[in-house]
C-alpha positions in Angstrom: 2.7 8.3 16.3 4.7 7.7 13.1 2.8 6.3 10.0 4.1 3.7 7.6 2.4 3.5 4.0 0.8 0.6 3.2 2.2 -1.9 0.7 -0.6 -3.6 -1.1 1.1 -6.2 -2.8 0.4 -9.4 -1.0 -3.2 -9.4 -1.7 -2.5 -8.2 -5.6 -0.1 -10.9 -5.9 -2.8 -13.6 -5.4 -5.3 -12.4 -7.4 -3.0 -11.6 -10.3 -2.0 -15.1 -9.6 -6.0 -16.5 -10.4 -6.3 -14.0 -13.3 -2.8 -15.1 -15.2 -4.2 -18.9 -15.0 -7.6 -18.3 -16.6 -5.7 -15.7 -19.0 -2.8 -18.1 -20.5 -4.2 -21.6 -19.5 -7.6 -21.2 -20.3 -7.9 -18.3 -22.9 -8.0 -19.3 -26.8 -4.7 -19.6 -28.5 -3.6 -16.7 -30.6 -2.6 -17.2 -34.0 -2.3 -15.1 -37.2 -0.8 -11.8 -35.5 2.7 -12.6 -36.6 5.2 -11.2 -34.2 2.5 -10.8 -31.6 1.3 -14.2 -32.0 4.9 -15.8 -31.6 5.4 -13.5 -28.4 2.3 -14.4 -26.6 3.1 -18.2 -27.0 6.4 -17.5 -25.9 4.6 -16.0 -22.8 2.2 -19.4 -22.3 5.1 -21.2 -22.8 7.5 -19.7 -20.1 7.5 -20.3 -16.5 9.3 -17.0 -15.8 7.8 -15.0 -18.5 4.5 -15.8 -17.0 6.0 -14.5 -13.7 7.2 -11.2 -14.9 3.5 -10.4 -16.4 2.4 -11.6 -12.9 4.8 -8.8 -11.0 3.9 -6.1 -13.5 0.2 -6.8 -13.3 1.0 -6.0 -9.1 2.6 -2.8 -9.8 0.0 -1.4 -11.9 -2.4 -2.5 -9.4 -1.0 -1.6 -6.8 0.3 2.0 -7.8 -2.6 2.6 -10.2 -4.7 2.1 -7.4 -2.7 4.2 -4.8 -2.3 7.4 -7.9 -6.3 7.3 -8.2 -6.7 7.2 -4.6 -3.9 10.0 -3.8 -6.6 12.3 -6.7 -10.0 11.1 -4.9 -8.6 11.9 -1.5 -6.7 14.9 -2.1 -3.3 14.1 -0.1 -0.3 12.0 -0.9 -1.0 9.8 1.5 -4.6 8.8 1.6 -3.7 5.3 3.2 -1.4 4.7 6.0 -0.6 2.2 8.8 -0.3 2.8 12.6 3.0 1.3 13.9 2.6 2.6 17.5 0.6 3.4 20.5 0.4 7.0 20.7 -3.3 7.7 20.0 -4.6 4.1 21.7 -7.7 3.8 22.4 -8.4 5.8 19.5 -6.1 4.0 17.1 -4.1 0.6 17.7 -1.1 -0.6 16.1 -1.9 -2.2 13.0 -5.0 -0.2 12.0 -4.9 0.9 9.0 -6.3 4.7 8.7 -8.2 6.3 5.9 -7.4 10.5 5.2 -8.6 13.1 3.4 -6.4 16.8 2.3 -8.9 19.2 3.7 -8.2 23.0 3.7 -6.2 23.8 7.0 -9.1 27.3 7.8 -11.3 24.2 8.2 -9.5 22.1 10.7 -10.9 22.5 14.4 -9.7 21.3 18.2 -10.5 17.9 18.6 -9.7 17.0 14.9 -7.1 14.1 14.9 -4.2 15.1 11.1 -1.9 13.4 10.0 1.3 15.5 9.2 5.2 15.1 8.5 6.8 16.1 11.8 8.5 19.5 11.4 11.5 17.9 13.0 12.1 14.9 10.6 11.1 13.0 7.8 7.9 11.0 9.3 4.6 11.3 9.5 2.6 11.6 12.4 -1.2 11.3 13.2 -2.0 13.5 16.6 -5.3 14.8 17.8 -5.7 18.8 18.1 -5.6 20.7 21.3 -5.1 23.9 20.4 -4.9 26.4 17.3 -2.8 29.7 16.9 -2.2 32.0 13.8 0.9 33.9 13.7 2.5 35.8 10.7 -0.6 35.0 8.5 -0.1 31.5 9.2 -1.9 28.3 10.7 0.0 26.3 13.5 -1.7 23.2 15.2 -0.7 22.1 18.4 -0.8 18.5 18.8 -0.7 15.3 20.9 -1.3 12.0 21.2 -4.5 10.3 23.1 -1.8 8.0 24.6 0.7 10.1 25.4 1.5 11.8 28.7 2.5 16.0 27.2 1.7 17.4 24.2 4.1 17.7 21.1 7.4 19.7 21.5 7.1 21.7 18.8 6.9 25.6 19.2 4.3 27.1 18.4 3.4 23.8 16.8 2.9 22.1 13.3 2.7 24.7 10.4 -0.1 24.4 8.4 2.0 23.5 5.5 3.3 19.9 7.0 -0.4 19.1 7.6 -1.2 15.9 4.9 -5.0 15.7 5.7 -7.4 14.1 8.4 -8.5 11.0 9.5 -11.9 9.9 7.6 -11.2 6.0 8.4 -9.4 3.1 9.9 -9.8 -0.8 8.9 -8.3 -2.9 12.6 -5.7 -4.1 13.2 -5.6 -5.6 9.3 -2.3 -3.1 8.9 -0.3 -5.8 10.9 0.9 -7.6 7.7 2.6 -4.7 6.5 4.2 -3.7 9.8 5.5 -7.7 10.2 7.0 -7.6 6.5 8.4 -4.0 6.7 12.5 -3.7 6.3 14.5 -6.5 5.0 12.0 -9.7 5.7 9.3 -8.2 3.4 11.9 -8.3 0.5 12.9 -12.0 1.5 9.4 -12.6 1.3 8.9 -11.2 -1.8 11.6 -13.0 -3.0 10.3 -16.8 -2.1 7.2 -16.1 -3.2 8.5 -15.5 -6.8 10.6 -18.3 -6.7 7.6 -20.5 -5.7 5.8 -19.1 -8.2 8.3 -20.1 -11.0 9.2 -23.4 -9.7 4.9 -23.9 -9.4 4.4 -22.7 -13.1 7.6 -25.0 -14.2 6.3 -27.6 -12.7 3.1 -27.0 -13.9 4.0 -26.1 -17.6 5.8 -29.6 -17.6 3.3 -31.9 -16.0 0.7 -30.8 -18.6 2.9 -32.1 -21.8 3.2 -35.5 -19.7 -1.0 -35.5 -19.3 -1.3 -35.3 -22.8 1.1 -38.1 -23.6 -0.9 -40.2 -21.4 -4.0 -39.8 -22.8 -2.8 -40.7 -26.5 
């Protein structure tokens, strides 16, 4: 079963979105900071300003929250999605699964990894059927609940390609990132910027008019 990662942006983009409206709109005005003064009123000022801070805010978020988890959980890829049906009933498409780097010596039969297939460039999460050691080394033969045979590889997945173990999965809440994967999540991304410029230009203007009408 090959894993996606999970992009984390959709939900980040909507709260940034709350925060940057009590933070500019709301906040006090700055004044008496000189450069930085005239800079952050340039910020309140500007539609697209505004929505640069907004995309920067959902980077940090997003891969500040991804670095800390990648230390916490001990693997590079401590949060993944599951694109196909390889290990159902265990795990559907769209669940998103939680794992862990543990120390190969401890992984048992039974034990369902995730690790980068020793034929390609994906990652895979399998259950173990069946351990073997040769030439000092740890090789893990796999396969998925789903699938009819085990994996082809001989003798099976070096102990090396093994990320970590599954700890977790969240349901079927994965989907989003498999529907917006490829070229629509980038169309996406790109119409929801533009409605969040043409929002905070309209915005930005309406409120000038508001004050005019209550003089």
């Amino acid at each position: 079963m090959q894993l996606l990662s999970v992009r984390q942006t959709w939900p980040g983009i909507v709260w940034a979105k709350l925060i940057s409206k009590r933070h500019f709109d709301k906040g006090p005005k700055v004044a008496g900071f000189g450069e930085l003064s005239r800079i952050l009123t340039k910020l309140r000022k500007s539609p697209i300003a505004r929505v640069a801070v907004l995309v920067a805010l959902v980077f940090m978020i997003t891969y500040g929250g991804m670095a800390i988890a990648r230390i916490v959980m001990s693997t590079e890829s401590p949060v993944m999605v599951v694109p196909s049906t390889s290990m159902v009933p265990t795990l559907n498409v769209g669940d998103i699964v939680i794992v862990k780097g543990v120390d190969a010596n401890t992984i048992t039969v039974g034990t369902i990894i995730i690790f980068r297939s020793p034929s390609g460039s994906i990652d895979i999460i399998h259950r173990v059927i069946g351990i073997t050691r040769e030439g000092g080394e740890l090789y893990f033969k796999t396969k998925g609940d789903h699938n009819p045979s085990p994996d082809p590889w001989v003798p099976g997945v070096p102990e090396e390609n093994v990320k970590g173990v599954l700890v977790g999965r969240i349901p079927y809440v994965g989907y989003v990132t498999l529907a917006l994967a490829g070229t629509l999540g980038y169309i996406v991304i790109g119409l929801l910027i533009f409605l969040m410029i043409a929002f905070e230009y309209y915005d930005s203007k309406k409120k000038p008019n508001a004050s005019t009408d209550q003089q």
